[in-house]
C-alpha positions, 0 to 999 in steps of 0.5 A, a space after each residue: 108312899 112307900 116307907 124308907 125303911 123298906 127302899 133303903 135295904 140295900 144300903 149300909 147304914 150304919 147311924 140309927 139316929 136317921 129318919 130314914 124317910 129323910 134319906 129316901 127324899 134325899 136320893 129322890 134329888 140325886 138321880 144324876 149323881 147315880 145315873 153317873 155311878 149305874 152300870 148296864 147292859 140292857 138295865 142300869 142299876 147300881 151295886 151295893 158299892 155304889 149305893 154306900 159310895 153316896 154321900 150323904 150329909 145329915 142333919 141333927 135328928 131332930 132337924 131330920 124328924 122336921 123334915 120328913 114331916 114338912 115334906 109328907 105335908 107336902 106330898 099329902 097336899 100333891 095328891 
């Protein structure tokens, strides 16, 4: 899987007590939400705006840091 890190260049974070994997799997469940938000002409795609117009809710980085490591469990279980 590719690390969070890499996928959320685009948006301004401005907390670095995040566990950025925790965000990637977050924006995995909002593919609605930014459906809404995407602009096109032949592709959607959303613009830095858009992406830092996102709520997002995060817990305490500990809870963040449990997480990620329940969902990679997961994942590795999946594969």
């Amino acid at each position: 899987m590719e690390n969070g890190k890499n996928l959320l260049k685009y948006f301004d974070i401005k907390n670095k007590n995040i566990v950025h994997n925790t965000i990637m799997f977050y924006l995995r469940t909002q593919t609605s939400f930014m459906n809404e938000l995407a602009t096109s002409t032949t592709i959607a795609y959303l613009n830095k705006d858009n992406c830092n117009s996102l709520p997002i809710n995060l817990p305490p980085l500990e809870e963040q840091i449990e997480i990620v490591r329940r969902v990679e469990q997961l994942f590795k279980f999946a594969d």
